[in-house]
C-alpha positions, 0 to 999 in steps of 0.5 A: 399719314405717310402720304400726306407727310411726304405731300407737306415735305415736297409742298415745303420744298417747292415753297422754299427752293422755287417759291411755289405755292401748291398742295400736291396731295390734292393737285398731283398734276401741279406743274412742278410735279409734273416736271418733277417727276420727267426730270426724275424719270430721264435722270435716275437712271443713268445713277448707275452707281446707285445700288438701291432703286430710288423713287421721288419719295426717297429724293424728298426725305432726303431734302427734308433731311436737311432740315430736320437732322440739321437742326439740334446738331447745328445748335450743338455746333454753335453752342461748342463754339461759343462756350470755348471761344468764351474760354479762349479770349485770346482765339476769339480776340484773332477769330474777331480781327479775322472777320471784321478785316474779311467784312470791312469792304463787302460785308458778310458774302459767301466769298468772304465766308470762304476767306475766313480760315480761321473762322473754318479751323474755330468751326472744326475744332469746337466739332472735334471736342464736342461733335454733333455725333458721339458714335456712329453706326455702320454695318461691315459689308465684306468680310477684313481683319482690322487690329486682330479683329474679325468683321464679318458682312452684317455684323454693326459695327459702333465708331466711338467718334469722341473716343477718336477725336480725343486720342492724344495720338492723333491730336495732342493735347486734345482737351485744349482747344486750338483752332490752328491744328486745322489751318490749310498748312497743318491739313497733311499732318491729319491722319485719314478717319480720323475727323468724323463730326459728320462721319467720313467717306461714301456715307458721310453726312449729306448735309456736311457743307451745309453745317458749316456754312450755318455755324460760319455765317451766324458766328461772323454775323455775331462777333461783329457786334458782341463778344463771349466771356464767362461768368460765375454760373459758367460751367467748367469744364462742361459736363456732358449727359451721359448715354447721348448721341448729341453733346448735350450739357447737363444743364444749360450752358451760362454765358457772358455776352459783351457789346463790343460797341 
């Protein structure tokens, strides 16, 4: 079963990223295979950095990564933004003369995209009060002292994410959604470690940009047609389950959505 699942996961790739058809558990001298595999002997090893071996069935998890994992923490994502844009009529009424100026000339292109800022500083707000992650897990590599603290190598250690994203001391007022506290003119004023929706350094998310991506791309394709209110069914503030990794609500959430034609 293993065998065939890394076959179907390499079959989708070569399906999605170079319109290949093939099926590699019955022909494994495909063409693309084949050059799969010289690409991966000639490149591989000069990783040098890499501390642990890589094989083909390594690099094709982590494509498939990209769509499994990316999946119910984008939806957290979008599904923060639309509550609090919903909450903040007067953030969402800027996010929407942000993108209908960015849009007006090219429509909706990867450069226009990028020339959203506050499309960006929404994003990355709605992930700092409802993060796709609640805790992260890391394991101590070398032996340091943090806070009076002893880490040893091996031992686990459990990063509150929300814990960190809601101290007043980084972010002040922390339960109030204000985009702007990730402008490009505030960024010095963030301390280090101290943004983690797709964790930090090294072992951060491989799938960060792709996160973002999705979440501006569908929100500036959304608000040029429709807008977000609330409703009696509303729930506010919004209630988490508790015991979760994913900021999931304790029921769904309810809102109002508004033609804007």
């Amino acid at each position: 079963m293993p065998r065939l699942l890394h076959s179907c996961a390499r079959d989708t790739t070569a399906a999605v990223v170079f319109s290949f058809d093939m099926d590699s558990h019955v022909d494994k001298k495909h063409p693309l295979m084949v050059c799969f595999e010289k690409l991966f002997a000639e490149v591989v090893p000069s990783w040098k950095v890499l501390l642990l071996s890589l094989t083909i069935v390594d690099i094709t998890a982590q494509c498939r990564l990209f769509f499994v994992a990316g999946t119910d923490t984008v939806m957290a994502a979008m599904m923060a933004l639309a509550y609090l844009l919903a909450l903040n009529p007067e953030c969402q009424e800027k996010l929407i003369n942000e993108i209908d100026a960015a849009v007006k000339k090219d429509g909706v292109t990867y450069e226009s995209i990028q020339s959203m800022v506050y499309l960006e500083a929404c994003a990355k707000e709605a992930m700092r009060m409802y993060p796709a992650a609640m805790f992260l897990m890391r394991t101590c590599t070398e032996e340091t002292t943090l806070a009076g603290i002893n880490f040893k190598p091996g031992m686990n250690v459990d990063i509150p994410i929300a814990g960190i994203h809601y101290d007043p001391e980084f972010y002040p007022d922390p339960e109030s959604f204000k985009p702007e506290r990730f402008l490009p003119e505030n960024k010095d004023s963030h301390t280090p470690y101290t943004y983690l929706p797709f964790g930090s350094g090294p072992r951060n998310c491989v799938g960060i940009r792709m996160g973002y991506l999705i979440v501006k791309v569908v929100f500036a394709c959304l608000l040029q047609h429709v807008k977000f209110g609330t409703c009696p069914e509303t729930m506010i503030p919004l209630k988490l389950k508790p015991r979760c990794l994913l900021p999931l609500p304790r029921r769904s959430v309810m809102l109002q959505v508004y033609s804007r034609t």
